[in-house]
C-alpha positions in Angstrom: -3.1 24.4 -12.4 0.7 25.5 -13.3 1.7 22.3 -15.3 5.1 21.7 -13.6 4.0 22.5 -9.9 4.0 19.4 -8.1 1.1 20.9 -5.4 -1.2 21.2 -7.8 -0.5 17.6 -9.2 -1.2 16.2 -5.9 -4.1 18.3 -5.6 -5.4 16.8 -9.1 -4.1 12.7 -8.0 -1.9 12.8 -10.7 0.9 12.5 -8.2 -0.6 10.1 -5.2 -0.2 11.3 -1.7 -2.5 10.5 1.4 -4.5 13.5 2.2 -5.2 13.8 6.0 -7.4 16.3 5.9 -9.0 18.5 3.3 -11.7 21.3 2.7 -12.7 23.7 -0.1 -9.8 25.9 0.2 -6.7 23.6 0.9 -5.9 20.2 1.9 -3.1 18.7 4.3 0.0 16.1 3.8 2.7 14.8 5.6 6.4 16.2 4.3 8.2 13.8 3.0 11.7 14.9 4.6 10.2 16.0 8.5 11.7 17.9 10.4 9.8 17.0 14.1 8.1 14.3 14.6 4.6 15.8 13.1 5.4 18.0 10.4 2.2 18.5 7.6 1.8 20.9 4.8 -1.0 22.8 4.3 -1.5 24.0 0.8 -4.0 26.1 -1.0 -6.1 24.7 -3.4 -5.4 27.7 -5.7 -1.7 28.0 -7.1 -0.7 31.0 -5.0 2.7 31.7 -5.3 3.7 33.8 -2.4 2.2 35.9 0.5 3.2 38.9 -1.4 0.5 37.4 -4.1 -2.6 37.5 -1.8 -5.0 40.3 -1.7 -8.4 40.9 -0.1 -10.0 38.1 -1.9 -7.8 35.3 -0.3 -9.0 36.1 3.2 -11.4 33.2 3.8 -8.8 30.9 1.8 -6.0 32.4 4.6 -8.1 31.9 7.4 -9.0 28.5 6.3 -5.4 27.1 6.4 -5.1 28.5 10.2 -8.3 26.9 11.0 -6.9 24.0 9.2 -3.3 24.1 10.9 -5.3 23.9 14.5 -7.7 21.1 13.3 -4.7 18.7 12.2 -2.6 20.0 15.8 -5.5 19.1 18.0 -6.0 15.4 15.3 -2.2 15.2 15.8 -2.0 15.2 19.5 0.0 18.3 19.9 -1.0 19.2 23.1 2.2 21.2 24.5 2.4 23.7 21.5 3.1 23.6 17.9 4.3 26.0 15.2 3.4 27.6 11.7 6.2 28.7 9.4 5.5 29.9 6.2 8.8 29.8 3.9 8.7 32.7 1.3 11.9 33.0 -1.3 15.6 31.2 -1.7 16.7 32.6 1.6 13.8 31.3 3.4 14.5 27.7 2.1 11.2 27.4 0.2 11.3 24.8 -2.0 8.0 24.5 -4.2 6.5 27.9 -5.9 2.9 27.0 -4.5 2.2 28.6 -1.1 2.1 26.3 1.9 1.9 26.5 5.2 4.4 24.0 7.7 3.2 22.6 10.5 6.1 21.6 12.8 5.3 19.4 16.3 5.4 16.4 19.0 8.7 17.9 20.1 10.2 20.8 22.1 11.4 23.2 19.4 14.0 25.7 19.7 15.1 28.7 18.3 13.5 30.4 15.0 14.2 27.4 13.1 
């Protein structure tokens, strides 16, 4: 656990937050500003702070937040399409240092953003 990294105090229950769905590598919650009508993060149980971070060892933990992603889309209704956006740096608008993966749905979405 980083000691300031408020992922990995959720992750712990020291900060509460529902938990809609979790498995041994990550776990799911609701953003707390959406942006669509479904938006969930799905972070990894490890404090990974970037993509740029990950090596050969993360690939069952990187393949479990995709299988993860599609689990919560299909819980979630999101029948007519969905999409996956990780945010990586300042520029990107990422906000926390603890990789995560957005899940943006239940709307027609346009453009890159």
């Amino acid at each position: 656990m980083v000691d300031d990294c408020i992922f990995c105090k959720i992750r712990d229950g020291k900060i509460p937050s529902e938990k809609i769905y979790s498995n041994d590598y990550c776990f799911v919650i609701r953003d707390i500003a959406p942006r669509t009508p479904t938006h969930v993060l799905i972070i990894p149980n490890e404090h990974v702070t970037a993509l740029s971070k990950l090596d050969k060892q993360h690939h069952e933990m990187l393949c479990a937040l995709f299988e993860s992603a599609e689990k919560i889309a299909k819980q979630e209704g999101l029948k007519n399409g969905h999409r996956l956006v990780f945010n990586q740096g300042d520029d990107a608008g990422q906000q926390v240092e603890h990789l995560h993966l957005h899940l943006l749905g239940g709307r027609r979405l346009s453009g890159m953003a």
